[in-house]
C-alpha positions in Angstrom: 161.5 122.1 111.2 159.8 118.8 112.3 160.4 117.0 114.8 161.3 112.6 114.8 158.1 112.2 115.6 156.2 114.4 113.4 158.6 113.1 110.7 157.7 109.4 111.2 153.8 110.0 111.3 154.3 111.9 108.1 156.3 109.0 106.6 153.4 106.4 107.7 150.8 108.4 106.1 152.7 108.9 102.5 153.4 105.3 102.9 149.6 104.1 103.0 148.6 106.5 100.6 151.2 105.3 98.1 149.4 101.9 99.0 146.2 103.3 97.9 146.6 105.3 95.1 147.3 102.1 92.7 143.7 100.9 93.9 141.8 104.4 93.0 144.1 104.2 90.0 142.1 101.5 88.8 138.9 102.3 90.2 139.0 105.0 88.2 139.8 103.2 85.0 138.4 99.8 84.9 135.3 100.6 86.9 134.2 104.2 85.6 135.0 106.2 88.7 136.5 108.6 86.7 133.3 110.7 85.7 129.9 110.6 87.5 126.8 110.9 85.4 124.9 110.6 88.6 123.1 113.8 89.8 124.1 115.8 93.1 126.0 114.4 96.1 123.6 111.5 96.6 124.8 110.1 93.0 128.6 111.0 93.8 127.2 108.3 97.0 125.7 105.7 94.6 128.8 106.5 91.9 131.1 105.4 94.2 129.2 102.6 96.3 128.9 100.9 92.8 132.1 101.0 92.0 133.6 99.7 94.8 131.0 96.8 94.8 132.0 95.8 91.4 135.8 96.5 92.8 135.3 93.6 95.4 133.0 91.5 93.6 135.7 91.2 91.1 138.7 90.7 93.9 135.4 87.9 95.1 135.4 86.1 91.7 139.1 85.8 91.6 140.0 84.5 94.9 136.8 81.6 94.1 138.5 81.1 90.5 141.7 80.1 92.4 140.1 77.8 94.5 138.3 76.1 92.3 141.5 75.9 90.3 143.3 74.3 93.4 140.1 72.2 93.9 140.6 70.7 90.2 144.1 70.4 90.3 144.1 68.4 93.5 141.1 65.8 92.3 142.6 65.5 88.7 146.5 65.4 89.5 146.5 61.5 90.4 149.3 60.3 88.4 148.0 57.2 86.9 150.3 55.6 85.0 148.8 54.7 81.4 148.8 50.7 80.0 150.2 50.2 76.9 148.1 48.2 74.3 151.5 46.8 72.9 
């Protein structure tokens, strides 16, 4: 049997990988992890450094879309109110 301690270290780890698994969930499908066509354990290397670069450049791209959406918003939000011709 294990002890608190053991118990609660065990816990932490199961808890970060459940945390991870979601994100090598999707490298593996959006970003071809899945299979490597890449030759020997120098391709697994480049396999996997190229996915996760296209992994972060993505997460990069989105957090910049988001700005420049909050950007956009905040110059073109001025509430004008409009003339009427009548």
């Amino acid at each position: 049997k294990d002890s608190y301690y053991t118990r609660k270290k065990k816990h932490k780890l199961f808890c970060k990988r459940a945390g991870i698994e979601p994100t090598i969930g999707h490298l593996k499908s959006d970003f071809r992890l899945g299979r490597n066509f890449y030759k020997g354990v120098f391709g697994d290397v480049v396999n996997l450094l190229l996915a996760a670069a296209a992994y972060n450049f993505k997460r990069a791209m989105r957090v910049l879309w988001l700005l420049v959406e909050k950007i956009c918003g905040t110059l073109f939000s001025c509430n004008i109110p409009q003339m009427s011709t009548f």
